[in-house]
C-alpha positions in Angstrom: 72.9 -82.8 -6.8 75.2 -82.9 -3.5 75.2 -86.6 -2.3 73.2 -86.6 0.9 70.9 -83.8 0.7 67.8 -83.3 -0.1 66.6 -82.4 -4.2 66.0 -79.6 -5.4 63.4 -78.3 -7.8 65.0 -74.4 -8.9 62.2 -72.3 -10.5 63.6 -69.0 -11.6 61.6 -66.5 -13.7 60.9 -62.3 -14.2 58.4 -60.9 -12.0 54.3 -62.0 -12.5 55.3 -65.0 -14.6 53.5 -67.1 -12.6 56.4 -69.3 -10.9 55.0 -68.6 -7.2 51.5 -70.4 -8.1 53.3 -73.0 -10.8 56.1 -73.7 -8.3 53.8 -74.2 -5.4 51.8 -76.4 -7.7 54.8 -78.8 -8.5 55.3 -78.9 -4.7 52.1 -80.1 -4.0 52.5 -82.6 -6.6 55.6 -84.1 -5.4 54.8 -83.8 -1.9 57.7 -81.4 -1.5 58.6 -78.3 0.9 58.1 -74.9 -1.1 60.6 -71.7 -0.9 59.0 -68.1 -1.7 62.1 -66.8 -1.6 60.5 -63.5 -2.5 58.1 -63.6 0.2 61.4 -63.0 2.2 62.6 -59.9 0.4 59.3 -58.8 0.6 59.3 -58.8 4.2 62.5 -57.3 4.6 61.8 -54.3 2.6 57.9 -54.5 4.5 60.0 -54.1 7.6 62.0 -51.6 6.6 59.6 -49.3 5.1 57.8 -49.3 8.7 60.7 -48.8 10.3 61.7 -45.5 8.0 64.6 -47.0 7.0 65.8 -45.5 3.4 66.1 -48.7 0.9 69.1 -47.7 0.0 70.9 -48.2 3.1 72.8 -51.6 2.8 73.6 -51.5 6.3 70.1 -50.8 8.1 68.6 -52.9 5.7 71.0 -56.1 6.1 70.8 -55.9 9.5 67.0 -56.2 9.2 67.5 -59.0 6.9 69.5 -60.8 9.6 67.6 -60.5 12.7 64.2 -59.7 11.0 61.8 -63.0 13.3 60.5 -63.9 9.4 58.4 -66.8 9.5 56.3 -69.7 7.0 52.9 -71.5 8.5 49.6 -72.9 6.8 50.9 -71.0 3.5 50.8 -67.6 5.3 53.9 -65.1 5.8 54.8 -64.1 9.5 56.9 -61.0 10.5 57.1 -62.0 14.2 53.4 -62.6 15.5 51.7 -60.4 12.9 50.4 -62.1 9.9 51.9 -60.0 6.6 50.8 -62.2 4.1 48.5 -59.1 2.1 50.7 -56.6 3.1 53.8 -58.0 0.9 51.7 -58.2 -1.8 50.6 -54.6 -2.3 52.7 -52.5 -5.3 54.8 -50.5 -3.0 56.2 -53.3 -1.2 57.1 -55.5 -4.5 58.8 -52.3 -5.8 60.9 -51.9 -2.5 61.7 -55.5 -2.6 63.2 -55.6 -5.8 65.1 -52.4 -4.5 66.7 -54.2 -1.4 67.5 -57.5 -3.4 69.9 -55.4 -5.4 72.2 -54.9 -2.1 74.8 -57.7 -1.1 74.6 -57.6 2.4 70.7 -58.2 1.7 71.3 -61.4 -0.1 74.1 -62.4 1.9 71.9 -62.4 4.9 69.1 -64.2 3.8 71.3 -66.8 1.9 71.4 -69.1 4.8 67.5 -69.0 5.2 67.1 -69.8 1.8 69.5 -73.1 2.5 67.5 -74.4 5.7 64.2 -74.8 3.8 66.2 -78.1 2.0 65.1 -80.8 3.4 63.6 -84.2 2.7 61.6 -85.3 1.1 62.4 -82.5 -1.4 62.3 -78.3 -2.1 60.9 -76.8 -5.1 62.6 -73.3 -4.5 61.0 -70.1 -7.1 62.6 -66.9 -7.2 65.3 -65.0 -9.4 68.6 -66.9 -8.1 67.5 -70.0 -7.3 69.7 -71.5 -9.9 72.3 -69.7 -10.0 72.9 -68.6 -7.0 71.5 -70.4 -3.9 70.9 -74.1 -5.4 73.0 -74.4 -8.2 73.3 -78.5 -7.7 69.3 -78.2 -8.1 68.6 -81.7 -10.0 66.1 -79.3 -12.5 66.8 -76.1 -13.2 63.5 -74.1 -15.0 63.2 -71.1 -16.0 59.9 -69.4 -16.5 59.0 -66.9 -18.4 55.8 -64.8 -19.8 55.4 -61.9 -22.4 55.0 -58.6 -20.2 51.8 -57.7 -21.4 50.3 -61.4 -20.6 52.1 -60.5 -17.0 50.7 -57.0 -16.9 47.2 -58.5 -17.0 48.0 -61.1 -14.6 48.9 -58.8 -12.4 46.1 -56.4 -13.2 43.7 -59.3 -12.5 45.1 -60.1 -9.1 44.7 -56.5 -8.2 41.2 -56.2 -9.1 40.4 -59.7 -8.0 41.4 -58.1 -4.5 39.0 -55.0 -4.8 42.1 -52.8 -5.6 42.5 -50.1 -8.2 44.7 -51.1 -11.1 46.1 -49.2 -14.6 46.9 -51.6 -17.6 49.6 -48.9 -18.9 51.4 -48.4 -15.2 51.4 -52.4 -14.8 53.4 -52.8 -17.6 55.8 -49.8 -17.3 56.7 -51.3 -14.0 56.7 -54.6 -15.6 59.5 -53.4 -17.7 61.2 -51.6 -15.4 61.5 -54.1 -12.4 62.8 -56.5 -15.9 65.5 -54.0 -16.4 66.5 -53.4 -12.5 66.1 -57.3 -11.9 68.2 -58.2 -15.0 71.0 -55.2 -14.3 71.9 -55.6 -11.0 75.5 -55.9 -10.0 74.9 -58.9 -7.2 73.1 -62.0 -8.4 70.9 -60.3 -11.5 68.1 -62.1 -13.0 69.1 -64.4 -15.5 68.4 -68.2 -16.8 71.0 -70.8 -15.6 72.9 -72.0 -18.6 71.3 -75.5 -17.8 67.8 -74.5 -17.3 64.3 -75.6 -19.7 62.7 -72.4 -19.8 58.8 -72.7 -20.5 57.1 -70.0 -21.5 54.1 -69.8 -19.3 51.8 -67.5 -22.2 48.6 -69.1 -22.6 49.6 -72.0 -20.3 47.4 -72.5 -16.9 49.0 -73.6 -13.8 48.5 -77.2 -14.0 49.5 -77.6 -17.6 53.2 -75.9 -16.6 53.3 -77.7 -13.6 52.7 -80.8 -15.2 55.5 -80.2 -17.7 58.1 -79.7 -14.7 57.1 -82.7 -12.9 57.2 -84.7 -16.5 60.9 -82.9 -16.5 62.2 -83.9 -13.1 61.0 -87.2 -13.7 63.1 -87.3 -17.0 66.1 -85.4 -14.8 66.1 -88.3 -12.4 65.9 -91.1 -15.1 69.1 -89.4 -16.9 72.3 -91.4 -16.9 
C-alpha cells in the first residue's frame, strides 16, 4: 500500500461470480466505501445506446465516459437526475458494457473516477482490473471465481427473481462468450493478479466468502 492513503480491498473476478454482492458484503463488514466499477461501464454504454452512438466508436464513446454526470447514493446508480439503477442491469446493457470496456479511451477516462472513491476509512473496489490495473498497491488482492454453469443459474435466478424471461442455454453461451471477450482484450483484459487468493465462490453463500476475505485482510495486515 502507498504510505498515506487509504487501503484497499481489490476484488477481481469473470462476470456473475458474485464479487458485486460478496464485495459489498466485505464493505459493510469493515465499514468501508464500495466501488462498482462496473456500474460505471454500465452507464457509459447505457448512455451511449440512448444516445445512438455505435459501441464501437472510441471517440463518441470516451467522450461520454468523460463528461457523462455518473453518480452513487443510498446504493442506487445516477445518470444525472434519473435513477438507472434497473436499467444497467438488463442483458443488453451488460453486453454493451463489456463492449465499451474493451476501448482505451473508455478506461482511460474513467480511471480517475475509479481513484477518487479511495478514501478513509477504506475501499473494497470489485471489478475486472481492480488489481491490476487501477489499485495495484491494494493491501489484498482476490480473485473470485465461479464455474459458468453455477454463474449461468445465478444469473438465470436474478432474472426470473425480477419477473424477466430467462434461457438456461443463452445464459451460458453468453457466459462463455463475455469470458473470452473479457479475457482477450488488448487493454487491461481480465486476468488474476499474480498476487491474488482466488476463492472459488461454487457452493459458497455470500457471507461465508465474505468472511474468508475479511479473515484474509486481517492476515494481510498482520504480515511482516
Amino acid at each position: 500500500m502507498s504510505p498515506g492513503l487509504p487501503p484497499v480491498i481489490a476484488i477481481d473476478g469473470p462476470s456473475a461470480s458474485g464479487k458485486g454482492t460478496v464485495a459489498y458484503c466485505v464493505a459493510r463488514r469493515l465499514g468501508f466505501h464500495y466501488l462498482d466499477s462496473g456500474a460505471l461501464y454500465r452507464t457509459v454504454a447505457l448512455a451511449a445506446m440512448e444516445a445512438g452512438i455505435d459501441l464501437d466508436d472510441e471517440s463518441r464513446v470516451s467522450a461520454i465516459a468523460l463528461n457523462a454526470n455518473i453518480g452513487f447514493k443510498n446504493e442506487r446508480v445516477w445518470l444525472g437526475s434519473r435513477d438507472v439503477t434497473e436499467a444497467i442491469r438488463e442483458e443488453k446493457v451488460s453486453e454493451g458494457a463489456s463492449r465499451v470496456a474493451a476501448l482505451r479511451g473508455v478506461r482511460a477516462a474513467l480511471l480517475e473516477r475509479q481513484h477518487a472513491f479511495r478514501m478513509a476509512p477504506g475501499l473494497v473496489a470489485e471489478g475486472r482490473d481492480m488489481a491490476t490495473i487501477v489499485f495495484p498497491d491494494a493491501v489484498l488482492k482476490v480473485y473470485l471465481t465461479a464455474g459458468a454453469e453455477e454463474r449461468a443459474r445465478r444469473r438465470y435466478k436474478q432474472l426470473i427473481d425480477k419477473g424477466l424471461s430467462a434461457n438456461m442455454t443463452a445464459l451460458l453461451q453468453d457466459i462463455h462468450a463475455r469470458d473470452a471477450r473479457d479475457s482477450g482484450r488488448a487493454v487491461a483484459p481480465l486476468q488474476r493478479s499474480g498476487d491474488a487468493i482466488e476463492i472459488d465462490t461454487t457452493g459458497m453463500t455470500v457471507e461465508e466468502a465474505s468472511a474468508q476475505i475479511v479473515s484474509c485482510y486481517g492476515q494481510a495486515l498482520r504480515a511482516p
